[in-house]
C-alpha positions as CSV (number, residue, x, y, z in Angstrom):
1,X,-30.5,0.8,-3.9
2,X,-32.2,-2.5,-3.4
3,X,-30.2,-3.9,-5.9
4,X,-27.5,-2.9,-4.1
5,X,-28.2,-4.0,-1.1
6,X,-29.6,-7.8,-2.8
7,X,-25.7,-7.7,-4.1
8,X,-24.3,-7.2,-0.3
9,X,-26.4,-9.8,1.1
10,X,-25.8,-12.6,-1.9
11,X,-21.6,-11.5,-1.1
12,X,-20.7,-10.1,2.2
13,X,-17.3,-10.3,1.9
14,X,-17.5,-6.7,0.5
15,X,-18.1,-5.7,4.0
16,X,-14.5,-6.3,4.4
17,X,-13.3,-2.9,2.5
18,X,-14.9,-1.0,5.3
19,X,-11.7,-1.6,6.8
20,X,-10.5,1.3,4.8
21,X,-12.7,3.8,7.0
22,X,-11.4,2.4,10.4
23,X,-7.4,2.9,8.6
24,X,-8.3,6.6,7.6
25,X,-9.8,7.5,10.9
26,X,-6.5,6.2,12.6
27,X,-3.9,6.9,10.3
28,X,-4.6,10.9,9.8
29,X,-4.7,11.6,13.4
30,X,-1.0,9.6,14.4
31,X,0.4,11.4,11.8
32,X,-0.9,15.0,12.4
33,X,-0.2,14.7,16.4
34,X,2.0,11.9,17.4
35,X,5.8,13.1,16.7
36,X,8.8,11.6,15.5
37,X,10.8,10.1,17.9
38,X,12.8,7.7,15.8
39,X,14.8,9.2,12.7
40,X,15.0,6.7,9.9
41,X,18.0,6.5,7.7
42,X,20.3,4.6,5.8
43,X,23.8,5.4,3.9
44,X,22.1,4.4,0.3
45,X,19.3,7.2,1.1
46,X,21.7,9.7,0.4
47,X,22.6,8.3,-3.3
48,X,19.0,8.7,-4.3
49,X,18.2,11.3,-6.3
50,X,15.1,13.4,-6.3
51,X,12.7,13.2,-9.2
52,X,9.9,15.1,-9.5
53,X,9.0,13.2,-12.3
54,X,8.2,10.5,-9.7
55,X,5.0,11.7,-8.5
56,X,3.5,10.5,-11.1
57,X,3.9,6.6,-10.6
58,X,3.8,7.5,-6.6
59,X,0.0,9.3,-7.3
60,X,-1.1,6.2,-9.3
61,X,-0.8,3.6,-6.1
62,X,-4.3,6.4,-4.9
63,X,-5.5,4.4,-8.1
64,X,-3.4,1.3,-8.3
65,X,-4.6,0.2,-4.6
66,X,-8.0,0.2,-4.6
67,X,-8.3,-0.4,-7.9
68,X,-6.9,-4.4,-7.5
69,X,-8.9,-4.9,-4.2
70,X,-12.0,-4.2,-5.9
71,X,-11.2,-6.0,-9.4
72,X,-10.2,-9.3,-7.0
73,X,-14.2,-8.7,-5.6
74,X,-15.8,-8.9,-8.9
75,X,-13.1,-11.3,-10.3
76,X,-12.1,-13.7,-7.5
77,X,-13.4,-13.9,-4.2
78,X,-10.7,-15.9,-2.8
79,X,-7.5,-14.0,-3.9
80,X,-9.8,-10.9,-2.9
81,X,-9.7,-12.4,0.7
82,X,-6.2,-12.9,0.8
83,X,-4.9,-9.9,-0.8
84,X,-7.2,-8.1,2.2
85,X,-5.7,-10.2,4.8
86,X,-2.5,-9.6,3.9
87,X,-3.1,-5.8,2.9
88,X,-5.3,-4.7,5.9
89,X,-3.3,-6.9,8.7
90,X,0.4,-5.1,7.3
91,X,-2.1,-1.9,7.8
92,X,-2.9,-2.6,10.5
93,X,0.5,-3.6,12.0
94,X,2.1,-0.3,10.6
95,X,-0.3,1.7,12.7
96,X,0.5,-0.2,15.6
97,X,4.0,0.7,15.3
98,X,3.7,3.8,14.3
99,X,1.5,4.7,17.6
100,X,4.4,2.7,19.5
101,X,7.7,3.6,18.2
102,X,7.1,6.7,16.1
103,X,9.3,6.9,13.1
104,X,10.3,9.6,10.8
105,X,12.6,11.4,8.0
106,X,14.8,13.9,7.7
107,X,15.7,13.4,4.1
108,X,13.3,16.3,2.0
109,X,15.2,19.0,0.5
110,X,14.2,21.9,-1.1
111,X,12.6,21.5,-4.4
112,X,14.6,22.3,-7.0
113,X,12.3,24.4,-9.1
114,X,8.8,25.7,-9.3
115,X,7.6,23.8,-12.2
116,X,3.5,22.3,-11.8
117,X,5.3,18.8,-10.8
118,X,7.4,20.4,-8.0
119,X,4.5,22.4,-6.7
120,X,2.6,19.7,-6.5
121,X,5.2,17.9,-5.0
122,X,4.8,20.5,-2.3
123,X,1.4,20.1,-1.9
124,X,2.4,16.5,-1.1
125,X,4.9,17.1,1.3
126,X,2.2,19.6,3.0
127,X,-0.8,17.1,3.5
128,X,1.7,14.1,4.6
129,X,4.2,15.3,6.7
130,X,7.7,12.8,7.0
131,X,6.3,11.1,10.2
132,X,4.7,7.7,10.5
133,X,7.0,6.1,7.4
134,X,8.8,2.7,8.5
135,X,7.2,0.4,7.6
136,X,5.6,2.1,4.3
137,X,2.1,1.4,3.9
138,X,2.9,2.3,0.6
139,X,5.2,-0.4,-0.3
140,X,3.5,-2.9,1.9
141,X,0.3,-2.7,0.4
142,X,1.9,-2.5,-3.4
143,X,4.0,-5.6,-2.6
144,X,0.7,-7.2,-1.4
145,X,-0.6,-6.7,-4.9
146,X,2.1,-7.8,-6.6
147,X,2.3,-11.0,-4.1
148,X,-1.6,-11.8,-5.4
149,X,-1.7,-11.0,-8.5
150,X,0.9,-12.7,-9.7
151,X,-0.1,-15.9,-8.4
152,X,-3.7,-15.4,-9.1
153,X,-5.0,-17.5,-11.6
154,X,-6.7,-14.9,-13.2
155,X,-2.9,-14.0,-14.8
156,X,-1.9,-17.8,-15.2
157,X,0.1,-17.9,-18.8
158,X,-0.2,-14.2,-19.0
159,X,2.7,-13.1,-19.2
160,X,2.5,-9.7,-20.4
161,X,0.0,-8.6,-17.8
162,X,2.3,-10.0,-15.1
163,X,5.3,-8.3,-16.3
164,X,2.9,-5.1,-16.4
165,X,1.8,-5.9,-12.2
166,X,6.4,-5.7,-11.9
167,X,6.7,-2.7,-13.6
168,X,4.0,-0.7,-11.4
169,X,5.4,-2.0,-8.7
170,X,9.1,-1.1,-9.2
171,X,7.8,1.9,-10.4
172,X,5.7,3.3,-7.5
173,X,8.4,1.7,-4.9
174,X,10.9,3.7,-7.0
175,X,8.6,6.7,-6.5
176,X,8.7,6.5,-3.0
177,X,12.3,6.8,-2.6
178,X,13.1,9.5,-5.6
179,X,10.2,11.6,-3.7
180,X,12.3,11.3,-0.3
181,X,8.9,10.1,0.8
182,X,10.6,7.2,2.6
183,X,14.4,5.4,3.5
184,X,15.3,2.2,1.9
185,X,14.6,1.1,5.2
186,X,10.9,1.9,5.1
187,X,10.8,0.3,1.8
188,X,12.2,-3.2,2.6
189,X,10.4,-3.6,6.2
190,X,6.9,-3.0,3.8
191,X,7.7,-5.5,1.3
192,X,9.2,-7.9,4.4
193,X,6.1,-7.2,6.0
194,X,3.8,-8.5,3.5
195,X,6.0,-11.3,2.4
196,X,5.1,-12.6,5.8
197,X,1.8,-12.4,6.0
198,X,1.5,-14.1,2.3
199,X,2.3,-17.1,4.4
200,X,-1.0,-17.6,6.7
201,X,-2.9,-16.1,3.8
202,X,-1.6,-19.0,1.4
203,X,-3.1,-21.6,4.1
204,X,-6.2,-19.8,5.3
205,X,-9.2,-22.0,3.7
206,X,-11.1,-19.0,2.4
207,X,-13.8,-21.0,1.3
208,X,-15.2,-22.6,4.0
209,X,-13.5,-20.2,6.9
210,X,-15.3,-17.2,5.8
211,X,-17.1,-17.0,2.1
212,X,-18.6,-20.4,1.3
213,X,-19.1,-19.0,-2.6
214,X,-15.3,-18.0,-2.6
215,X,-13.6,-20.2,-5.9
């Protein structure tokens, strides 16, 4: 523990990820008792299949999330900053909306079989009901990854590794959709979302506005 606490001290930017307590403490409780009031939809939802072969790539954003933020502490302090602006603000924003114009789905069907994917599937649909979905955090945060690590200089000339940051993100946006998890609408207001806020966070002087050791 003192070690630990040395390491907090010598980089309190890591205080930052404590966001993640305040977005789980609001983000459960607007979607277990505020109600829809706004259907999403769009004609192109309709054409999308359902997959439950999808869970899969949607489960690994649990992984694929939390996973970048804290490889960008130990890596790079400054893309760390700026994937957290961009990531925590769009959070932050969604909750916003979703406390002032509630938004949901009516695109689930029922589950075509009861294989281990499609229960699960279930199990999914159970814990996260279709309420609180435009923007999608999902896609919002996964674009904000995509956004910073591909224009991190820990990938420069790495080409492979880059095309490996596309592929999980087409794949878990892809996931969201074949799950009926969200609309295409949902989908493009996340990725719009965080395209937006890569703007302030590309001219925010990390370094000396908040970490002086940030690179």
């Amino acid at each position: 523990m003192p070690h630990v606490k040395q390491w907090l001290r010598a980089h309190p930017e890591a205080w930052v990820t404590a966001y993640f307590a305040f977005y789980l403490a609001a983000f459960f409780p607007l979607e277990q008792f505020v109600q829809p009031q706004y259907l999403v939809h769009c004609a192109l939802d309709e054409l999308i299949p359902f997959s439950h072969w999808a869970l899969l790539p949607y489960a690994f954003w649990y992984v694929w999330m939390p996973g970048s933020v804290f490889w960008l502490l130990f890596k790079d302090k400054t893309d760390y900053l700026r994937l957290c602006f961009i990531m925590f603000t769009g959070m932050t924003v969604c909750l916003v909306l979703y406390a002032v114009l509630p938004t949901g789905l009516a695109l689930r069907r029922p589950l075509p079989h009861g294989d281990v994917l499609c229960r699960l599937v279930g199990l999914l649909r159970s814990i996260d009901p279709p309420a609180n979905v435009c923007p999608s955090i999902h896609i919002s945060s996964t674009a904000a990854i995509c956004i910073v690590l591909l224009r991190s200089r820990l990938l420069a000339g790495k080409w492979g590794s880059k095309a490996l940051v596309v592929t999980v993100t087409l794949f878990v946006t892809l996931s969201t959709l074949l799950l009926q998890q969200h609309s295409v609408w949902d989908v493009l207001a996340g990725a719009a979302l965080s395209a937006l806020l890569a703007i302030p966070a590309y001219r925010i002087p990390w370094g000396r506005a908040f970490c002086p050791k940030a690179r």
